[in-house]
Phi, psi and omega in degrees: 000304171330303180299300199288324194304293188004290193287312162320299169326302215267342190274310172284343180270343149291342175287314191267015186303249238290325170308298183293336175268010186239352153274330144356286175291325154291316172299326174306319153344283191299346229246316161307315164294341174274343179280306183307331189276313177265006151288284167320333139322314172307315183312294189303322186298325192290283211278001187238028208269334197281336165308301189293311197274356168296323191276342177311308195257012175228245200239189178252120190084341158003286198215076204280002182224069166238154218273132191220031170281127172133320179269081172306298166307305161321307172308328202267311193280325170288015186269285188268110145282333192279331196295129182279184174296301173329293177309295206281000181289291180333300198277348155274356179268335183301307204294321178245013198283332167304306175335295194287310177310311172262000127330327190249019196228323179326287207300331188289298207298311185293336184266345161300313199279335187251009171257317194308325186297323173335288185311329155257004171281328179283315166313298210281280200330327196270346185285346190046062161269073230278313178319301185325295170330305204251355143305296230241330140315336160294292178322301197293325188257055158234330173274354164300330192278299207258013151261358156246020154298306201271317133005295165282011174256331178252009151281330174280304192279351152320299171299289205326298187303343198272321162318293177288333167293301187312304186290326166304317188278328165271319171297356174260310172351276204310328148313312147303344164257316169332278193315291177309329147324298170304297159291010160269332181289297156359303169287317166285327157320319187282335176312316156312321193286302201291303207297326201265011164250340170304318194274310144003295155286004168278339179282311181310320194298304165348302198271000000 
């Protein structure tokens, strides 16, 4: 019993090779396109800094089609002014969470792709097939390598972005709360207004 899971075991960690290097390969695809995204991003941040820091010093909604690419948060909150704190928490972790994720999934993928080969590399060995070896030792440190190439690349625009999300994100609170003040004042004026023209017609109908 023992022996057939064994063999079972051994059969199926051969099934997951080729999956797991053709996800491999897509993250890597992706993790070059996230270099691209977040270059470009650098770029809009640069060239859009003075639109942020103008809405930094003024209000939420102003100007609602002021260009703020490059700025997520900013852009969102000066879109939604009504946007809780929670909600702008939410939609930044929404923001860097592909990054983050394949930063912590690279390296787990890349130690699947060098172990499934092991087994048949020690096979070869007790066999003193040397070639056999030096196949499936190739396989195990080139998918070990590009699952921390693609790891370390999206663990570095993780942290950056996450940097930039955190300075937006202090710099917008405060704004929000302004803005939420303000529609609190808004609302008891209007309130004042209805209750002194209610009694007002309550005076009238009276006399």
């Amino acid at each position: 019993m023992i022996s057939f899971i064994e063999q079972t075991m051994y059969q199926l960690s051969d099934f997951f090779m080729a999956p797991v290097l053709i996800i491999i390969s897509l993250l890597f695809i992706y993790a070059l396109f996230a270099t691209g995204q977040f270059f470009a991003q650098s770029l809009q941040r640069k060239s859009n800094q003075v639109n942020y820091l103008n809405l930094t010093h003024g209000k939420l909604g102003e100007n609602s089609s002021l260009n703020l690419a490059g700025y997520p948060m900013a852009q969102l909150a000066n879109r939604v002014p009504n946007i809780s704190k929670d909600q702008l928490d939410v939609a930044a972790l929404t923001n860097i969470e592909g990054v983050r994720n394949v930063s912590r999934l690279a390296p787990m993928l890349g130690l699947i792709a060098t172990m499934i080969p092991m087994g048949p590399a020690l096979k070869s060995l007790a066999d003193g097939n040397i070639q056999g070896i030096s196949e499936n030792l190739i396989i195990a440190f080139s998918a070990v390598i590009f699952g921390l190439v693609i790891a370390s690349i999206t663990f570095w625009i993780a942290s950056v972005k996450k940097r930039w999300l955190a300075q937006e994100l202090v710099a917008i609170n405060p704004l929000l709360e302004q803005h939420a003040i303000s529609l609190k004042s808004v609302q008891e004026l209007t309130d004042c207004v209805e209750d002194k023209t209610m009694k007002e017609e309550n005076t009238d109908e009276a006399a």
